[in-house]
N, C-alpha and C positions, 0 to 999 in steps of 0.2 A: 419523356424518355426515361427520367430516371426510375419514375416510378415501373416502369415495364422490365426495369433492367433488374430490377429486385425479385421479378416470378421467382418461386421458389422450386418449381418444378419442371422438367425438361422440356413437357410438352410446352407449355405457357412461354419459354424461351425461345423455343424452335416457332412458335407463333409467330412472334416478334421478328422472328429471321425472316418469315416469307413477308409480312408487312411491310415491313423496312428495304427488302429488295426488290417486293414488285413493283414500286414505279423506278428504281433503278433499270429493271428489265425493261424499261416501258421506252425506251428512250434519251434519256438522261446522259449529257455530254459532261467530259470532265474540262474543267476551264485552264488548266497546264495542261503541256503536251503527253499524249497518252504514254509515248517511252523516248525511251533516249536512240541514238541516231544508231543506225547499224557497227559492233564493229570491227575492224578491219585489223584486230592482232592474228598474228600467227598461229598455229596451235603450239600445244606443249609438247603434244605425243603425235604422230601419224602409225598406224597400224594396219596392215594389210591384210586384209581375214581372208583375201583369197591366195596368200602363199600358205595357207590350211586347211585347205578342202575346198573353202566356199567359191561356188558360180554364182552370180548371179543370173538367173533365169529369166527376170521380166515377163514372171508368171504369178497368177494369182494359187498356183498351185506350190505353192513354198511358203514354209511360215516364217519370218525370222525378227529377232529381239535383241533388244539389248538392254543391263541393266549394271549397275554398279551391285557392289558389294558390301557387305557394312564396313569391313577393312580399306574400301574403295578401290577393289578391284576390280576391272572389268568384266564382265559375259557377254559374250554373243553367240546364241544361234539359232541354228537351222534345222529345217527339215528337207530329205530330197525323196524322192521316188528310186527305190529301186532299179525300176524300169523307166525309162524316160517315157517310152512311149503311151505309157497306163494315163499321163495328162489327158489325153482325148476323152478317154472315159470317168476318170478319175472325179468323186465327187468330196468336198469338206468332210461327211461324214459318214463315204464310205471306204469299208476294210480293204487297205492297198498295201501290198507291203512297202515297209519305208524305212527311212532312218534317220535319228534325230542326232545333230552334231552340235557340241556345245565345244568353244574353248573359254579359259580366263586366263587373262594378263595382266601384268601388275601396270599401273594404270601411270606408275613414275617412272618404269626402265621400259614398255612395249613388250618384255619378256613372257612369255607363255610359261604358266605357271600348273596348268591343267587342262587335259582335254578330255573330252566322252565321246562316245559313239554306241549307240543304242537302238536294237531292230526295233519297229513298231507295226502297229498292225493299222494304224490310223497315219494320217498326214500332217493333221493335227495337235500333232504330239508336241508340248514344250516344258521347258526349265527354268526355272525364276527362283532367285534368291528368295530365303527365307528364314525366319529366326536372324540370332545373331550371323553365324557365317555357313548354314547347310544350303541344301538345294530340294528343289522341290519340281517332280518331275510330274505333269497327269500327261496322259500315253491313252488316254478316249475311254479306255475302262479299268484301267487303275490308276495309281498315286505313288509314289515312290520318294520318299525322303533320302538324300546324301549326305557325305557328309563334307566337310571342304575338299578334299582331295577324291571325290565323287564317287567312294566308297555307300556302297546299301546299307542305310542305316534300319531303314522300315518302309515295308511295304502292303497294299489292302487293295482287295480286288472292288470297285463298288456294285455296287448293285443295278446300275443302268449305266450307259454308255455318256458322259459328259461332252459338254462344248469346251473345248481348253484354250482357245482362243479367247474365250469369254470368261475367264476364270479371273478373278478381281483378287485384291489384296486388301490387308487392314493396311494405313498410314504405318502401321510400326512394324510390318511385316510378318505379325506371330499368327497371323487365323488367316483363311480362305475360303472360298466359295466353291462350290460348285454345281452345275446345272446342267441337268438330265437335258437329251436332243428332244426329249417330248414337252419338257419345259415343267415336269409334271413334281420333279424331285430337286427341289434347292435347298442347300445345305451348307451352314457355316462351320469351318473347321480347326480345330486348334493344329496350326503348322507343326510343332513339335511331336504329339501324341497323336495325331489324327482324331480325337477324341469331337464328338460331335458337339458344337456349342449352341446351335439355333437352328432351327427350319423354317421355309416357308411357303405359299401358295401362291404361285401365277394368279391364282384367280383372288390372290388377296390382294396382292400387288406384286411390278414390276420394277423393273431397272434398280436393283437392291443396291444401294452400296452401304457401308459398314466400318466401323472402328471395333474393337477389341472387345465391347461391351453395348452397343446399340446401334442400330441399323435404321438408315432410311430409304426408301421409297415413292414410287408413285400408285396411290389407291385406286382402286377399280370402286364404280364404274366411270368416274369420271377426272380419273388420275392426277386428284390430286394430290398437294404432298401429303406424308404423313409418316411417322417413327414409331418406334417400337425398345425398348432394352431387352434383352433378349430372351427372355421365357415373358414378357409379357405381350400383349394384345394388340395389332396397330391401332393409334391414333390415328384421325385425318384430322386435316387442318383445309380451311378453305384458301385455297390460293390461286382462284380465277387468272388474274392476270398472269400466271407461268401456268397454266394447265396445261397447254400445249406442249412447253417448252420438256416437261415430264414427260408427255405420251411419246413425244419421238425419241426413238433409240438412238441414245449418246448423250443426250442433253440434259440426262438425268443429276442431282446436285453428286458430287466429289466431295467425300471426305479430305482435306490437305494435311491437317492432324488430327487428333483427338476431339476437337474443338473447334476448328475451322472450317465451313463448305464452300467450295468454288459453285456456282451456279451459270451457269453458260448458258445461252441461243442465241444461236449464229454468231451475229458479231457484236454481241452486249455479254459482258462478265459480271458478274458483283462476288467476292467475298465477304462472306460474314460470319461471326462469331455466335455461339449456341447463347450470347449474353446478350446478342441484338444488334454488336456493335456494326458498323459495314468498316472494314477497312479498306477496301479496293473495289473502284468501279469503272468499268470501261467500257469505250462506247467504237466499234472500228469504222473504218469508213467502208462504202458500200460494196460488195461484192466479196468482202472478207469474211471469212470466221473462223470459230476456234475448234481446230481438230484434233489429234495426238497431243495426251497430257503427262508429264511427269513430274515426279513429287519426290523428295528428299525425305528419305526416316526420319532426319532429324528436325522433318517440320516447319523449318522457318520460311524454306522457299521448294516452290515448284515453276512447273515452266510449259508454255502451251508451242506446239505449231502453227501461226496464223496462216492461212490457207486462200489464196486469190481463186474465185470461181469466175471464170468465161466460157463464154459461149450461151447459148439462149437455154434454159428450163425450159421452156415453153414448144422449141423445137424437140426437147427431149436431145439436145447436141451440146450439154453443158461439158466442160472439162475441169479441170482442178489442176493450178501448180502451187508448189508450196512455196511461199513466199518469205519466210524465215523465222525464227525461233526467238519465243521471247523469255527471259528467267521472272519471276516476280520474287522479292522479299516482303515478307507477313511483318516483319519489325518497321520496314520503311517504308511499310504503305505502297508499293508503288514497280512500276518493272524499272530495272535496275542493268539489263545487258539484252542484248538481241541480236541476232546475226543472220543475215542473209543464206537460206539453201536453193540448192541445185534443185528442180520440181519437174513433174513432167505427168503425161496424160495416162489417166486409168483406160482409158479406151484405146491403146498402142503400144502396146509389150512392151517392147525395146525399150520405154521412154515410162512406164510403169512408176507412181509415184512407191516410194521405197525409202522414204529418209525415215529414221530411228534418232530418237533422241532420250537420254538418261542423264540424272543429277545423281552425284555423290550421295554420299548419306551427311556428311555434314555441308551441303551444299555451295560447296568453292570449285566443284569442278564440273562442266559440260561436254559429255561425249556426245556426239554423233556418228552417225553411219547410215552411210551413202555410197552406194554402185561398189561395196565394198571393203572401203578405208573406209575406220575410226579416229574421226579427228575429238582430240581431248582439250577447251578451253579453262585457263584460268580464270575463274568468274572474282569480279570485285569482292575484298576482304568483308566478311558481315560489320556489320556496324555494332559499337557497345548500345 
C-alpha cells in the first residue's frame, strides 16, 4: 500500500481508489456498529415556509430545495404553476408558465432575511447558493447570478435549454454544470463569471461530477470509471466490480471535497481519498440504501438519506419511505448523529416522499424540511 500511495500522478491514485473500494463495494461488513442510535434532541429553530407562500402539493410537479448559506443561512424554494390546472398536461421540460419562490432566513433568530419571486417559462426553474454568499438561478434556458440581497448581478442566455434539476455543484461551490435536455451540450462553469471551464460528451461519458479543477465519470462503452483535469483527455480505469454501480443514474462517485469520493450502491458506501486511503465503509442491512446526499463547503462532513424500500420489485409494487438521515465526519471516520424522518409513498400524492436535508458550511448545523417546517439541529462539536 505504501508503495501505491506514492503514485505520483492522479490517474495512478484514482486507480488505487477503485481497487481499494471494490471489494469494499463487494460486500464488506464493518465490525463496530455502522452508526450511532437515532437522536431524540429538540431542534434549535422550527420554521414555517408555508406562512410564506409555500403549499405543499404532493405533486411531482413542484421543485423544491434547500441549502445553507456560506454565512449559514437558510434557502428554501419552490416552484408553483401559475395555473394549477396546467399539472394534468404539464411536463419537466415543457414551457408552462411559472414561478420560482425562494426565501432566506437567518438560521439563529427563524427571521426572514430575504425573499424572491420570479416568472419562469420552465417548471424547473431553481436557486442555489453559490461562491462565497450570491445565488445562482438556471430558469431551463438561462442562468442568472444574485447577489445576497437577490439583486441581478449577471445574466446569459445559453444556447440549448438545460436540465436544472440536474445541475451539480463543485464541493467549494465556485463552478457548475450544465446539461442540455438532448444531453448533447455539458458544460462546466465558473459560478462567478459564467466563464466556461471544461466540456464534455455523453458519448464520452456520463454521470459527471466534478471539483474546481478535475472531473470524474463513468466511460462509455462499458462505463467504467475514469477522470479527466480539465482541458485534458478522459482516462478509463478498469473497475469491473462497480461497473454497474456507474451505469445507473445516481450511483455515480461524489465529490465530498477536493479530495475525497463518496461512492454508493444501494446499501454499501466506501469513502476514499485521491491517495488510496478508505476512510469510511458501510455496509446497510437489506432493503436499505442511500438516496438524497448533502455536503458541507467546508468539507469535513456530509450526510446521506438512508431509504427503507417495500413492497416487491418484482411486482413492479415497490414503495420507498425514508427512514432517516445520517451525518458522517471525514476527520472521525465514521457517522457521527442520525435522526429519524417522516417518509411516505412516491406512488400517493398526499403521502409524496418530500424530506430536504442541508448541512451548514461549517458542518455544526442540520436542516431539514418536511410537509413544510424547517427543523434546524445542533450536530456534535467537530473534533481537534
Amino acid at each position: 500500500m505504501n508503495g501505491r500511495q506514492k503514485a505520483t500522478t492522479f490517474a495512478g491514485a484514482l486507480a488505487l481508489i477503485i481497487l481499494t473500494a471494490a471489494p469494499l463495494l463487494s460486500g464488506q461488513t464493518n465490525s463496530e456498529p455502522i452508526e450511532p442510535k437515532p437522536s431524540r434532541d429538540r431542534p434549535l429553530l422550527e420554521i414555517d415556509v408555508r406562512k410564506y407562500g409555500y403549499r405543499p402539493q404532493g405533486s411531482a410537479y413542484e421543485w423544491l430545495s434547500l441549502a445553507f448559506t456560506q454565512s449559514n443561512d437558510i434557502l428554501v424554494a419552490w416552484t408553483s404553476l401559475n395555473d394549477p390546472r396546467s399539472k394534468k398536461t404539464a411536463r419537466n421540460y415543457t414551457p408552462v408558465p411559472s414561478h420560482l419562490h425562494a426565501v432566506v432566513f437567518d438560521s439563529r433568530t427563524g427571521q426572514k432575511r430575504y425573499d424572491g419571486d420570479w416568472p419562469s417559462r420552465y417548471l424547473e426553474t431553481t436557486i442555489t447558493p453559490v461562491g462565497k454568499e450570491n445565488f445562482l438561478i438556471c430558469a431551463g434556458d438561462e442562468i442568472r447570478l444574485l447577489s445576497p440581497d437577490f439583486t441581478t448581478v449577471r445574466e446569459q442566455a445559453l444556447s440549448a435549454p438545460t436540465t436544472c434539476p440536474r445541475m451539480l455543484l463543485s464541493p467549494s461551490r465556485r463552478s457548475f454544470s450544465t446539461s442540455s435536455k438532448s444531453g448533447k451540450d455539458n458544460k462546466l462553469i465558473d459560478a462567478e463569471s459564467f466563464q466556461p471551464l471544461a466540456e464534455w460528451s455523453p458519448h464520452g461519458a456520463i454521470d459527471v461530477h466534478f471539483t474546481d479543477t478535475m472531473l470524474v465519470g463513468a466511460c462509455r462503452p462499458y462505463f467504467s470509471l475514469c477522470v479527466r483535469e480539465l482541458n485534458q483527455d478522459w482516462q478509463p480505469f478498469r473497475a469491473d466490480a462497480i461497473k454497474q454501480d456507474l451505469k445507473t443514474y445516481g450511483k455515480h462517485p461524489t465529490f465530498v471535497n477536493d479530495t475525497t469520493l463518496s461512492i454508493a450502491n444501494g446499501g454499501r458506501m466506501a469513502v476514499v481519498t485521491i491517495e488510496g486511503a478508505v476512510l469510511i465503509n458501510v455496509n446497510l442491512p437489506k432493503k436499505f440504501y442511500f438516496a438524497q446526499m448533502a455536503t458541507s463547503t467546508g468539507g469535513q462532513r456530509f450526510a446521506y438519506i438512508e431509504t427503507e424500500e417495500r413492497g416487491s420489485r418484482a411486482l413492479d409494487m415497490s414503495s420507498t419511505f425514508d427512514d432517516h438521515v445520517v451525518v458522517y465526519d471525514l476527520g472521525e471516520k465514521k457517522a457521527i448523529y442520525t435522526r429519524k424522518l417522516n417518509g411516505g409513498s412516491p406512488w400517493i400524492p398526499p403521502f409524496e416522499l418530500r424530506n430536504r436535508v442541508a448541512l451548514s458550511a461549517d458542518g455544526t448545523l442540520l436542516a431539514i424540511l418536511g410537509d413544510g417546517i424547517i427543523e434546524i439541529y445542533q450536530l456534535p462539536a467537530p473534533k481537534s
